[in-house]
N, C-alpha and C positions, 0 to 999 in steps of 0.2 A: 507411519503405518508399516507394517513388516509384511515384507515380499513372501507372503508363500510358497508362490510355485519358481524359487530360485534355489540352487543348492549352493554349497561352498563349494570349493576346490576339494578337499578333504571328501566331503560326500559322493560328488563328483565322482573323484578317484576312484574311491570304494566300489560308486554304482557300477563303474566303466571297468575296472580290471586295471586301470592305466593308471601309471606312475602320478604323481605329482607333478615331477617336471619334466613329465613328457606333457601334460596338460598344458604347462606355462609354457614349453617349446610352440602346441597347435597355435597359442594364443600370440606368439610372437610373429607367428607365420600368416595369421589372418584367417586360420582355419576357424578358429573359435573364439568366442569374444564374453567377455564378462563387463558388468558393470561393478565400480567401486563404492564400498559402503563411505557413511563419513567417519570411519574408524579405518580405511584405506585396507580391506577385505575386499576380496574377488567376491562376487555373487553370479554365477550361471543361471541362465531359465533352463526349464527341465527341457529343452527340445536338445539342448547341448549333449546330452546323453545322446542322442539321434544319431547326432553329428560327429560325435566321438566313435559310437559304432561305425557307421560309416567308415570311417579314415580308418580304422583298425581293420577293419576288411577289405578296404581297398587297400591298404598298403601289404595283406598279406596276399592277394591275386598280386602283389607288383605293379600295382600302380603308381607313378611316382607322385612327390607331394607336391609339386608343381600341377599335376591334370586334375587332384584333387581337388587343391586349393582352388583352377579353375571352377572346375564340377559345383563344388558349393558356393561358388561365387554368383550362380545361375538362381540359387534357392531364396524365397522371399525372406524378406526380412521384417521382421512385426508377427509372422505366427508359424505353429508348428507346423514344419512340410507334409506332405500328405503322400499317401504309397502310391501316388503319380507321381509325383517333383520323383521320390526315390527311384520309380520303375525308371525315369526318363532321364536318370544318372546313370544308372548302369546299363542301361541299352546303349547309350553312347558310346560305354568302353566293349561291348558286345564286340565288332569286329575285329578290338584290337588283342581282344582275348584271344577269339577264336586264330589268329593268326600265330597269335604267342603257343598255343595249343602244338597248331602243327609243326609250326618251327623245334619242338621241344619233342615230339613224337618222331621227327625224323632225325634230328640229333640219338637219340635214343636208339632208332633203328639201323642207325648208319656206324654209333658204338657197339654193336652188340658181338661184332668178330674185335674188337677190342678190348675187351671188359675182362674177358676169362686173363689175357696175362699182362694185361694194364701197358703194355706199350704201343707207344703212337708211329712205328716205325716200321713195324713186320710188314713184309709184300701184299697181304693182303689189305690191309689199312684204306678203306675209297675213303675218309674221313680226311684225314691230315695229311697223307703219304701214298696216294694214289701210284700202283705200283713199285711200290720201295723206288720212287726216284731219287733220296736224298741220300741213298745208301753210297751214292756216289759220290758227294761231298766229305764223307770220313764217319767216324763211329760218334756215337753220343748222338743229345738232342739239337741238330742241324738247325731248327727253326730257332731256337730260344735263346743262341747262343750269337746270333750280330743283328743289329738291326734290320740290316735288310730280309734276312730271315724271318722274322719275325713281322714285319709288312707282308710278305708274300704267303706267309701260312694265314695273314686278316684275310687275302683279295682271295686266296684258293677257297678257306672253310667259310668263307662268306655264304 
C-alpha cells in the first residue's frame, strides 16, 4: 500500500528550500528521520517539512544544532506537533535570545566611535583599548600579535 502522506528527499528539498545534503546532514544528526522503501529510497512524513522549517530558523536566530537537536528531541513522535509543542520550543530559546539581543546592541553601541576609521587603537576606543593603553607597547595591532595579548583582549572585551 503506498504511503501518501510521505515525500522523498527530492520533494522534501523542493518543499523546504534545503539542499539535498543538507537534508541527509539533519538526518545524520537526528534531527530528522526517514523510513526506507524496499527499493532502499528515503521516505519523510510531511510533518518533516515542520521540522526542517524549524531548524532553518533556528539556525538562522543562531541557535546551535546541538540545542536544536535537543529542542526536537522534546517533540512527540507518531504525530504532527501542534503550535503548542512549537510555541514551547521557542520560548525556551526566548531568554537566550533576548540576551544575545543585548549583548549585540551593546557591542554596536560601544563600536560606534570605531566604525567611522575602522581602528581598534585610537584613545578614544572603551571597546578593545580603553584609553589608548596599548599605545605603549609599540605601533601596530598589540593584541593579535602574542598570545598573551590576545587572552587579555578575551578577559577585557568580555
Amino acid at each position: 500500500m503506498p504511503h501518501t502522506n510521505e515525500l522523498t528527499v527530492g520533494e522534501l528539498a523542493a518543499r523546504s528550500g534545503v539542499a539535498v545534503s543538507a537534508l541527509h546532514f539533519y538526518e545524520s544528526k537526528g534531527l530528522i528521520s526517514s523510513r526506507r522503501t524496499a527499493g532502499n529510497q528515503r521516505r519523510y512524513a510531511r510533518d518533516t517539512l515542520r521540522r526542517v522549517s524549524f531548524i532553518r530558523v533556528s539556525q538562522r536566530v543562531g541557535i546551535p544544532l546541538k540545542a536544536i537537536e535537543q529542542a526536537l528531541s522534546t517533540l512527540p513522535e507518531g504525530r504532527t506537533p501542534t503550535r503548542k509543542d512549537w510555541a514551547a520550543l521557542s520560548a525556551s530559546w526566548r531568554t537566550e535570545l533576548d540576551e544575545r539581543i543585548d549583548q549585540l546592541l551593546k557591542l554596536r553601541d560601544d563600536l560606534s566611535e570605531c566604525i567611522g576609521c575602522g581602528c581598534l587603537s585610537i584613545d578614544r576606543c572603551a571597546l578593545a583599548n580603553p584609553h589608548d593603553v596599548l599605545a605603549a607597547e609599540g605601533p601596530g595591532p598589540r593584541r593579535l600579535l602574542t598570545k598573551a595579548g590576545r587572552q587579555a583582549c578575551t578577559d577585557d572585551c568580555a
